[in-house]
N, C-alpha and C positions, 0 to 999 in steps of 0.2 A: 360683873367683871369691870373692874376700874380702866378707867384708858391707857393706862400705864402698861396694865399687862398685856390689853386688847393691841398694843401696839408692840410689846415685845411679841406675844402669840405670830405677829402679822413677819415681825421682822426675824422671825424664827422658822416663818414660810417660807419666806422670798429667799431666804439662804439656804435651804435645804432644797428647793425648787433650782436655785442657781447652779447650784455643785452639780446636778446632772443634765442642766441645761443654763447654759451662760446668754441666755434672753428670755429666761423663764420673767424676769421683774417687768420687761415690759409688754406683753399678753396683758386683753382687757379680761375682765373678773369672769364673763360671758363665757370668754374661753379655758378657764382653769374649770369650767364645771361639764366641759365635752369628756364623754368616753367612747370608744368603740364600743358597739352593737352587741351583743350575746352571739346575734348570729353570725355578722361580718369575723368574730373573733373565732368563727370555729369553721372557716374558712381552708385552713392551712392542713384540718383533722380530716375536712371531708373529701378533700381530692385526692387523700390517700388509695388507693385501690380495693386496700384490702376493709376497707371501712365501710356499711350500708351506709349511704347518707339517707336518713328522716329527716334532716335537719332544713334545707335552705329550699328555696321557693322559686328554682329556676322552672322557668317551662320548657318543654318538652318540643323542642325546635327541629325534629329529627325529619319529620312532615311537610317541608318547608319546601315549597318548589323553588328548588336553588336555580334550578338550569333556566330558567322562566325570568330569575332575579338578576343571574349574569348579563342577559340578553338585553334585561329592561335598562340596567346600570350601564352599560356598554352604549348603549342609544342614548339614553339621559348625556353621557358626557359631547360624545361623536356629535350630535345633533342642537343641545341646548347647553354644552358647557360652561360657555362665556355667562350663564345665568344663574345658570344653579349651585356653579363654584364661587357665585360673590354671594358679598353681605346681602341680606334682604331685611324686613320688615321686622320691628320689634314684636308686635302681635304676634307674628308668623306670616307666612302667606297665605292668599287667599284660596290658592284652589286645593289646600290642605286643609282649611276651616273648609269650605265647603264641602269635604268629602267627609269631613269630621261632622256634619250636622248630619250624613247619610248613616253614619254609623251608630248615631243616637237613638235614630227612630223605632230599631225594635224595643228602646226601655221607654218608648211614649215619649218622645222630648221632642219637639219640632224649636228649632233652634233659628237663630238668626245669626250668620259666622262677623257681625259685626260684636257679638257677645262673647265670642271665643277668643284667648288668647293660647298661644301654643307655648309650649315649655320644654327643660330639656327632662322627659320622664314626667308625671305626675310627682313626684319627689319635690322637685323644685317648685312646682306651683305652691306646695303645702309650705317652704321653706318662703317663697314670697308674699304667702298670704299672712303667716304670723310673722315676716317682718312688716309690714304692712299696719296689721290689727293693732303687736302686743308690745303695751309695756312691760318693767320688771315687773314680777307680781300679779300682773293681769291673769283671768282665772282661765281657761280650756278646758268646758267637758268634754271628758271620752268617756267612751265606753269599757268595761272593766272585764274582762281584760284589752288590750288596744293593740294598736299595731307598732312595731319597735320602730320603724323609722318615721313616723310620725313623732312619736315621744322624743327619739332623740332633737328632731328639729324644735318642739317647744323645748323642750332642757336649755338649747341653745338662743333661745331669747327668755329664759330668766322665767318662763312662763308658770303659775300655779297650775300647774292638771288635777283635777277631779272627777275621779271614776265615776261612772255610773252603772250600776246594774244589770246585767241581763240574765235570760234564761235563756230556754230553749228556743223564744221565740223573739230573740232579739231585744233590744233597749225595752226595757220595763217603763212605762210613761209615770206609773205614780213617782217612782224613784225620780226622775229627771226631774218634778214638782219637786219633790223634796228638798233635792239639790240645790236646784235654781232658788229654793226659799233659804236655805243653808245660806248660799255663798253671799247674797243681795242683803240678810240681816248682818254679816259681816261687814257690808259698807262698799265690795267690792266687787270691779267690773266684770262680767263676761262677758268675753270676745268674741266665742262660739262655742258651739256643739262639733266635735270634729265624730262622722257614723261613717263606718263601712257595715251597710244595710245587708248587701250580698254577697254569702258564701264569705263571712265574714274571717277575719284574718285577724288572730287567731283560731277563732273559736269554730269557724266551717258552720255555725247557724244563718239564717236569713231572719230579718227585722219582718215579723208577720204581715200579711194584706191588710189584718186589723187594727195595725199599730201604725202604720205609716202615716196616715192623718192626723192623727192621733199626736204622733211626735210632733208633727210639722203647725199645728194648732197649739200646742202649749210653747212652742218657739216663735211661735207668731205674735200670740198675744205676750207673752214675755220678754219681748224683743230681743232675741237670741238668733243669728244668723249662722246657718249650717253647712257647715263643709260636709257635701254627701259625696265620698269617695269609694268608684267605684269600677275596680280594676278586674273583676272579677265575676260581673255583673252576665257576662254573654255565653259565660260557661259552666250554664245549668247542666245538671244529664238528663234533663226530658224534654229541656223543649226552648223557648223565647223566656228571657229576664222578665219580674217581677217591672210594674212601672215605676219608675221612679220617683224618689221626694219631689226633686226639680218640679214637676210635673203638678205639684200640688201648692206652689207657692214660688214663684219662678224668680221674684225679687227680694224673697230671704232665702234662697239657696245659693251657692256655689257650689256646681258639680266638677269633679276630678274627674277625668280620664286616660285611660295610658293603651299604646299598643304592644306593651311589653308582654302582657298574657295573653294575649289574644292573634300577636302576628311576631314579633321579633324583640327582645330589649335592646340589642345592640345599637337599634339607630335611635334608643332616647327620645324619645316623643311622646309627650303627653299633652294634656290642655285644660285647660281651665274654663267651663261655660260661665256665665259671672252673670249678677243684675247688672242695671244698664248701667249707673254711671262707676262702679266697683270696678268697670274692666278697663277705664281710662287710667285709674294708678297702679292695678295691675300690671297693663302696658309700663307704665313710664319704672316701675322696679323691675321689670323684665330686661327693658333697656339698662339699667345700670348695672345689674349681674352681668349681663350676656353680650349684650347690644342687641343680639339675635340670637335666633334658638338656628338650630342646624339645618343650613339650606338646602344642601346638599340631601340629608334625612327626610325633609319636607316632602322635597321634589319625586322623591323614590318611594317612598310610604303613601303619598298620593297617586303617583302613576300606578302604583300597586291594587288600590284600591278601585281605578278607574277601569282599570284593564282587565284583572284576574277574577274568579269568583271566590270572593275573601270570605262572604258567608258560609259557601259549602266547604271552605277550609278552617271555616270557626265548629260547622260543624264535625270534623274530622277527629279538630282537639276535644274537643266533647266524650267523644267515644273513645278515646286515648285515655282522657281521664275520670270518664265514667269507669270503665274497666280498674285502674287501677284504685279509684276510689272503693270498688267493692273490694281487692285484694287485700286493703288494708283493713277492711271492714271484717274477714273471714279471718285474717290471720288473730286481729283478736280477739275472735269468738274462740279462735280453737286455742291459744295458747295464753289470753289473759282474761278469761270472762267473767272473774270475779272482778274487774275495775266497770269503770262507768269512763263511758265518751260519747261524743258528739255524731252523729249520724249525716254528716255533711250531703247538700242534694249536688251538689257542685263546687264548684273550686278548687283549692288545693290543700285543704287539712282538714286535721280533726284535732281534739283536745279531751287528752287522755286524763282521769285525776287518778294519782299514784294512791297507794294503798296506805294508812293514815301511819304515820313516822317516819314516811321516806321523804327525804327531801330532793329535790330533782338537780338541784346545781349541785349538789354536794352529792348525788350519784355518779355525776356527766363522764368523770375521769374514768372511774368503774365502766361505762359502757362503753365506752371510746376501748377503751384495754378488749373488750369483747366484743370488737367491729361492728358497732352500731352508734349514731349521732342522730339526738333530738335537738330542742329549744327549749329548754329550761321555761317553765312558766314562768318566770322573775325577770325574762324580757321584756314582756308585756305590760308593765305596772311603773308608774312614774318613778314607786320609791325604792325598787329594784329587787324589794322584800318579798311585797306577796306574790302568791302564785308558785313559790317553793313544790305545791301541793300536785301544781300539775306539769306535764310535757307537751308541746307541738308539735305532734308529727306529720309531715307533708309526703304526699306521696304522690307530686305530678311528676317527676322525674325519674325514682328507680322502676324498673320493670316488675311486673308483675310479680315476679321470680326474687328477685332482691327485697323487694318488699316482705312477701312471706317470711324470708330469713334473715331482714332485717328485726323483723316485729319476734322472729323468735329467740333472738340474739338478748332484745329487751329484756322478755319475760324471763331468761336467766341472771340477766343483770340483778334485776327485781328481786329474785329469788335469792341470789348473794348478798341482797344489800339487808332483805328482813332478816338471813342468819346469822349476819354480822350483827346490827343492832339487836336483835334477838327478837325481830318481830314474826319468827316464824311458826 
């Protein structure tokens, strides 16, 4: 393409961008390549009433000793207001890391809360860490399939994502060799490995006992630092978390944490465990986002933790979502047991693969019309293509009951869509 035309093309954008936005020309290039989410876009389909939602990944907050949480937020202000309604610390505060290392210890982490930075969500650590890491162009493996908001935050720094493999039993380690020899005969950086190891998201498998070393030693010796996030980690159905990477390499991990699944998203708290000197410009990009993460949130998710028995209400949600993890496990034995899916031990999903010429985004309309919402597998993939093949369905949120005839609402969909194309 000569420059000539590369600059009429350019100036052919900017005027078709302007007509329906009159400051479209000045947006950096970073920003012309944001889109809303698959799932955040089907937002507006699933608060319908008459619609099952499979689709979004809220937990299941119904559990929630409210009356306990009035009482404790009522005292926080009456008694400590003047403190917990000002600014505070860019890391966070302390007696929030400190309850944050208590919460580590079932995944094996004995932690130091001067390695902890607090954030708002785990979301924003991952949004601070690749601002941090990446340039344009710098590489990011994930895992194939990944998690959409993770993706969209590398899209949003320009970042290369390259998938990597898994099965049944989590990141395949030859593939990661593979990769990692791929992208380095290229000439080009990798930033990191970004795993969610448990009850992984999409796909509801766990990165096997035999692979965890395994990964964390080919990232060692290749010098690849790992974002091991893991939000979902506490909510096995049989018992205590898998130990963690962290645990096996403490100054090339970076662990994520959130209390979104585990105690409430509302009050936006997550953190970032870091090697030692990682968590000083951690800190200082926390401070320019935020100044501070929410003090208020701090204060109240900490006295929470200090005061309540947060364990035996972790394990509460467990058997919330062990239960409903089987309901979605029965409804598709009985109404689609010719497909293949994931047998999740924990978390919030499974990942169903459609029956071969369906395609899943180009279903969605059809099931939405037949009061049912998945996640198109084409969420989860950098290039927005593959993963056509399969769906995400979550099932921490409807009841037992919606699930059953959400999943049978599917299997009609299904059945419409192979007589249409005529793969019946």
């Amino acid at each position: 393409m000569s420059e000539q035309t590369h600059l009429n093309t350019t100036e052919e954008r900017v005027a078709a961008g302007a007509a329906a936005d009159p400051w479209y020309s000045l947006y950096a290039d970073r920003t012309l390549g944001m889109k809303q989410s698959e799932v955040r876009s089907l937002f507006s389909v699933v608060n319908r009433p008459e619609v099952v939602s499979l689709a979004g990944g809220m937990p299941n907050i119904a559990g929630l000793p409210l009356d306990f949480l009035a009482e404790l937020h009522a005292r926080m202000v009456r008694d400590r207001g003047a403190k917990v309604l000002q600014y505070g610390s860019g890391q966070g505060e302390l007696p929030m890391r400190e309850m944050i290392c208590d919460v580590m210890r079932p995944d094996g982490i004995e932690a130091d809360p001067e390695n902890i930075v607090v954030t708002t969500g785990s979301q924003q650590a991952l949004d601070l860490i690749s601002q941090i890491l990446v340039n344009p162009g710098d590489v990011i493996l994930a895992e194939a399939p990944s998690y959409v908001g993770a993706l969209g935050t590398f899209r949003a720094y320009e970042a290369d994502v390259r998938h990597v493999e898994m099965d049944r039993d989590g990141l395949v380690p030859e593939k990661l060799e593979e990769m990692i020899a791929t992208v380095r005969a290229e000439g080009k950086p990798i930033k990191f490995l970004y795993t969610i190891p448990n009850f992984h998201n999409p796909g509801g498998m766990c990165l096997s006992e035999e692979r965890r070393p395994q990964i964390v030693e080919i990232c060692r010796r290749e010098h690849v630092l790992i974002v091991e996030d893991n939000p979902y980690g506490l909510l096995g159905f049989d018992g205590d978390p898998a130990t963690a990477m962290r645990t096996l390499n403490p100054e090339g991990v970076v662990y994520l944490g959130s209390f979104s699944k585990t105690f409430a998203p509302g009050y936006r708290i997550g953190w970032a465990l870091c090697p030692t000197e990682f968590t000083r410009r951690l800190v200082l990009a926390n401070e320019s986002a935020t100044l501070c993460p929410t003090t208020f949130g701090q204060f109240a998710v900490a006295s929470y933790l200090q005061e309540y028995d947060w364990y035996q209400q972790v394990k509460e949600y467990r058997e919330v979502y062990h239960a409903r993890g089987q309901a979605i496990q029965e409804a598709l034995e009985e109404y689609l047991p010719e497909l293949e899916w994931t047998k999740p031990t924990g978390g919030f999903y499974t990942w169903v693969k459609l029956p071969e010429g369906i395609n899943a985004k180009d279903m969605l309309e059809r099931a939405v019309a037949n009061g049912v919402a998945y996640v198109s597998g084409t969420a989860f993939y950098a290039d927005g293509k593959t993963g056509a093949d399969h769906v995400r369905l979550s099932f921490c949120y409807p009841t037992p009951e919606d699930i059953k005839e959400g999943v049978r609402r599917l299997a009609k969909t299904i059945g419409e869509e192979k007589e249409l194309l005529g793969l019946a």
